[in-house]
N, C-alpha and C positions, 0 to 999 in steps of 0.2 A: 629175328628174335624168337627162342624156344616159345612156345606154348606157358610152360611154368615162370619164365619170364613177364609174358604178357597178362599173367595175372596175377602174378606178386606186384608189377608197378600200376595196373590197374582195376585192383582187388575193390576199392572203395566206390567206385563206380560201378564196375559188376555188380557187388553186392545188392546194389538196388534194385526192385525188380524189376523197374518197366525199361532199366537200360540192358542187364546181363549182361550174357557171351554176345549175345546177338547183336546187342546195342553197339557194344566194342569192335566188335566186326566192322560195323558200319561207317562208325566213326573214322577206322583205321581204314575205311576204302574211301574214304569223302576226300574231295577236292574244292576247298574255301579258298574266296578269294579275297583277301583283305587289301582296302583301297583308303591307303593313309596309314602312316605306323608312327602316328604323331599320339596327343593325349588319348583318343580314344581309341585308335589303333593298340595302343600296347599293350591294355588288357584284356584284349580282344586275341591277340595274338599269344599273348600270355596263356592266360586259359586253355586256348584250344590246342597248342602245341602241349599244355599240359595231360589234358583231357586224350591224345595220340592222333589226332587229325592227319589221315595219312600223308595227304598233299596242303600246302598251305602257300598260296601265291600270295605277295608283299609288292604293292604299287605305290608307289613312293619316290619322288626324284628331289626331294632337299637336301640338306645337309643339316646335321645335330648342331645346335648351338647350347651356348651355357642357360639361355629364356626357357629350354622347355624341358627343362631337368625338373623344374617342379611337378610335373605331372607328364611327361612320356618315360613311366619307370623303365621301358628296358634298355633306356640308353642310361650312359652313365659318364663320367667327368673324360676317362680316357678316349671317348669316341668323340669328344669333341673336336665339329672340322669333318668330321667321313659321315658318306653318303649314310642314310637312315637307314637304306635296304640293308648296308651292309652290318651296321652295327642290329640291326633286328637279327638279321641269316647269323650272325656270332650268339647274339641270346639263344635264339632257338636252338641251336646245333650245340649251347650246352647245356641247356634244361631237359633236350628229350631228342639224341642224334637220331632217333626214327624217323622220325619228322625229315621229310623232304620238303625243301623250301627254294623256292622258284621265286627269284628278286627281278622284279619290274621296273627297273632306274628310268620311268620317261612319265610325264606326266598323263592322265589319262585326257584322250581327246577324240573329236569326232571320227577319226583318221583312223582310230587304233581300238576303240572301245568296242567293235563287235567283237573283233580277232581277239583281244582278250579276253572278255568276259564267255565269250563260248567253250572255254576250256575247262569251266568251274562251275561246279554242282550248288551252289549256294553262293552270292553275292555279299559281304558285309563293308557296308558304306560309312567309312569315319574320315570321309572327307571334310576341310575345313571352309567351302566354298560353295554359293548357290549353284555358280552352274556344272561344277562336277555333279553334284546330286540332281541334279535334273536329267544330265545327261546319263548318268549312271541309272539312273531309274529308267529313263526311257528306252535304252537299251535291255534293259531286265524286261518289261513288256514287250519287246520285240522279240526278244529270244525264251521270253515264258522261262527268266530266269528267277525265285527267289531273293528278294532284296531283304535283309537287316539293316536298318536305319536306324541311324544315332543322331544326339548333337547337342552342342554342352554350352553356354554363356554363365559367367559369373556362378552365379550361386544354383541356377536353372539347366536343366537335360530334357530330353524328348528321346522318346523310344517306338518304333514301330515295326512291324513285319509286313513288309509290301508283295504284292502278285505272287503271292504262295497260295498255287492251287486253285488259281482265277480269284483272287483277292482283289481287294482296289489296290490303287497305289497311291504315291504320292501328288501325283496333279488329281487323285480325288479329294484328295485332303487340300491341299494348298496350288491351285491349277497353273498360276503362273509365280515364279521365282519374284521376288523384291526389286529394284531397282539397286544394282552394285551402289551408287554412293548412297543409298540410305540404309544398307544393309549392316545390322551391329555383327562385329568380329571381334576373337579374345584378342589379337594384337591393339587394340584400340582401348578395350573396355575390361578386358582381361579373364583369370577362369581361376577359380580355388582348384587345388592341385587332385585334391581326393574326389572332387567330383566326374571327373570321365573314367575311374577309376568305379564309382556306381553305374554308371551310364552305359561304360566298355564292357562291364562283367555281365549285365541284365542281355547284352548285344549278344556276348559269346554265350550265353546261357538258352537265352533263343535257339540259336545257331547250333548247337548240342541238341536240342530236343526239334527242330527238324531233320538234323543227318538220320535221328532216331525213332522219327517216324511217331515222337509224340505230339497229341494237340498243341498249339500254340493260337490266343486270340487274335482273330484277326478284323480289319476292318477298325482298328481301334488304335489312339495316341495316348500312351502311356507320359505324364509331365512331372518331373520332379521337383519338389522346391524343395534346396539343400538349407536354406536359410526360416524358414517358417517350418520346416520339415511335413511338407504337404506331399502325397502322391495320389494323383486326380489320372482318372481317365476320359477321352472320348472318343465317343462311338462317331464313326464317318462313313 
């Protein structure tokens, strides 16, 4: 892409100052690795292919059903039935063909999560399962990688930035995962559609301002309540 291209599509970011040329540079050399292209995944994904995120890896082995049409916007009624990677790799390659996008069709697992996650500058976690995110985190402290944490119930979200720059992580916060059968999940208890849509934006928002080398708090759980309209923080 020319030069005068790169900033007529990304003039409004430039223009601020603590992003500029330099910020955009950055951006466009960053390699995210987004793990989940389900509710929280898609505006996660959304965003940062918007934003010009050079490299963007999609870990994901489902398939689209007509259930998550309410809040995974980048699928849509015709992708119902095909793999998530692929109808996400279709969204991105027409919102912003720059974007190179590397589709991960295999679940993330003990097996396979150092080899993956070592090829990406910033980790972002929109998994929908304890022990992905345990896993997914523990490997982000072994490889001293940046973790963005999300994760969304009914009307409720949590936000965090894990082991960015010797941060805690999440077994500081929460040290051992729940018990799977007491564990609440949106298949069970369900999730309003607009809410990982707050929760995935705050994620990719993060995620922008570490590729950019601006502060971001850490040590700290950000909690949303979509229904009392509360936003509480705590320190850990």
């Amino acid at each position: 892409m020319q030069s005068e291209d790169i900033f007529k599509r990304y003039s409004r970011q430039i223009f601020i100052d603590e992003i500029g040329l330099e910020g955009q540079r950055k951006i466009m050399a960053a390699r995210v690795l987004v793990i989940g292209a389900g509710g929280l995944g898609s505006p996660v994904i959304q965003y940062l292919a918007a934003a010009g995120v050079g490299t963007l890896g999609l870990a994901d082995f489902d398939y689209v059903e007509l259930h998550n049409l309410n809040r995974q916007v980048i699928h849509n009624e015709n992708g119902v039935g095909m793999l998530k990677i692929k109808s996400a790799q279709t969204f991105v390659k027409n919102l912003n063909h720059q974007v190179k996008v590397i589709g991960i069709e295999e679940k993330i697992n003990p097996t396979n999560t150092s080899e993956i996650l070592s090829q990406y500058d910033v980790i972002v976690d929109g998994s929908d399962n304890f022990s992905t995110r345990y896993l997914v985190n523990d490997t982000c402290v072994t490889l001293k990688k940046t973790l963005v944490y999300g994760s969304i119930l009914g009307f409720s979200g949590q936000m965090a930035v894990f082991n960015h720059q010797g941060s805690k992580n999440l077994r500081d916060l929460f040290p051992e995962p729940p018990i799977d059968e007491e564990a609440p999940d949106c298949d069970s208890l369900g999730v309003l559609g607009a809410l990982p849509g707050i929760i995935g934006s705050m994620m990719a928002l993060q995620t922008l301002k570490i590729i950019t080398d601006l502060p971001v708090t850490l040590d700290q759980l950000t909690l949303v309540d979509t229904l009392d309209w509360r936003f509480q923080t705590i320190d850990f």
